[in-house]
C-alpha positions as CSV (number, residue, x, y, z in Angstrom):
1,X,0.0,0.0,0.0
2,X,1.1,3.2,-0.9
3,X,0.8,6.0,1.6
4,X,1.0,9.8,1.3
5,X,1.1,12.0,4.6
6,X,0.5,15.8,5.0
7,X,0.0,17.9,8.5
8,X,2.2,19.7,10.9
9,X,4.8,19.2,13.1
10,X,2.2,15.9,14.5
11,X,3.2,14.3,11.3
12,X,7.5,14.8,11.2
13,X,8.5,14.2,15.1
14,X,10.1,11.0,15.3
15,X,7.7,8.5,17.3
16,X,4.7,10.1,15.1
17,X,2.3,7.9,13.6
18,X,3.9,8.2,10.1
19,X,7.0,7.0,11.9
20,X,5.0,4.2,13.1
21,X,3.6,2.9,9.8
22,X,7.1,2.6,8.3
23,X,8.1,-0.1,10.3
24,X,4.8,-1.8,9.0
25,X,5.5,-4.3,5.9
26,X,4.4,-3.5,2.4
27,X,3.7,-0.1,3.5
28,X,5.2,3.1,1.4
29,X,5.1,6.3,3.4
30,X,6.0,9.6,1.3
31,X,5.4,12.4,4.2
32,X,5.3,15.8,2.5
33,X,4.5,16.9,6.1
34,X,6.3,20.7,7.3
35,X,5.3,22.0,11.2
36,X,3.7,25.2,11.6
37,X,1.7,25.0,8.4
38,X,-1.9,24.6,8.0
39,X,-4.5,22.5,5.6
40,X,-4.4,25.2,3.2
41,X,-1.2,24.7,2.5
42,X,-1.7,21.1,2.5
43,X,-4.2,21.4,-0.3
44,X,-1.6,23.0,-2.2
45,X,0.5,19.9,-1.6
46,X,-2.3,17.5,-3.0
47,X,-2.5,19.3,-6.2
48,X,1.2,19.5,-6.3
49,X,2.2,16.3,-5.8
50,X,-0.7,14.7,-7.2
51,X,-1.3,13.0,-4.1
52,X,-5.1,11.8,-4.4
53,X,-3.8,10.2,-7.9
54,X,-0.8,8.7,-6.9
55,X,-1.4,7.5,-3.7
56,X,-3.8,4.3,-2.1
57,X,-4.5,6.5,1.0
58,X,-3.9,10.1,2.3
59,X,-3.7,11.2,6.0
60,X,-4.3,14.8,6.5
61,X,-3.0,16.0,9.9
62,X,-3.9,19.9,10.3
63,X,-6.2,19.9,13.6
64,X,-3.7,22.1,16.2
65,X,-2.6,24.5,13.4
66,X,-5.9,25.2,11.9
67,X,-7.0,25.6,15.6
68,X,-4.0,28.7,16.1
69,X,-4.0,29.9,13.1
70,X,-8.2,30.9,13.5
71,X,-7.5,31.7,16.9
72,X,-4.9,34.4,16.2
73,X,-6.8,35.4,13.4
74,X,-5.0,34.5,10.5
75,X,-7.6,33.5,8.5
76,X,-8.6,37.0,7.2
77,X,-10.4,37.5,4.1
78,X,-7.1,39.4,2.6
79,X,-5.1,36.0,3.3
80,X,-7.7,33.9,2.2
81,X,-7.6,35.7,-1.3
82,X,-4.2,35.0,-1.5
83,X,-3.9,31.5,-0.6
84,X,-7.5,31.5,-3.7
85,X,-4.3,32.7,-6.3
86,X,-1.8,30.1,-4.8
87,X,-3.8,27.4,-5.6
88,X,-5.3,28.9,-8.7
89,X,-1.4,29.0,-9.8
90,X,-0.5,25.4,-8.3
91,X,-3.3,24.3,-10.3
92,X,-2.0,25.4,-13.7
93,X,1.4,24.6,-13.5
């Protein structure tokens, strides 16, 4: 089984659960995880890396980050229009 992983730092600590599922047999992990990010940028990542196509499963690990990025009030409507032309652009590449 093939395996893609995206999320924060949850994802790239050693002793993680994507850690974990290496050491299973006939399991391929490709972890495009990066801490501090959120699932905006890991939708970029899916289109990217073609993840959803490539891939027999995908965990998404965003939950904390998503959680303190709203909190502190990143999620404004100017950097929401900006992360609409990043994907707009990581789609027609």
């Amino acid at each position: 089984m093939k395996i893609a992983s995206i999320g924060g730092s949850n994802s790239i600590i050693n002793g993680s659960f994507i850690y974990t599922l290496k050491e299973v047999e006939n399991i391929s992990i490709n972890n495009k995880g990066i801490g501090g990010t959120n699932s905006l940028h890991g939708m970029i990542n899916i289109i990217k890396y073609k993840l959803i196509e490539i891939y027999d499963c995908l965990f998404h690990s965003y939950f904390s980050n998503d959680n303190n990025h709203y909190a502190n009030g990143l999620f404004t409507n100017q950097n929401i229009i900006l992360i609409k032309k990043s994907l707009i652009m990581t789609i027609s590449m």
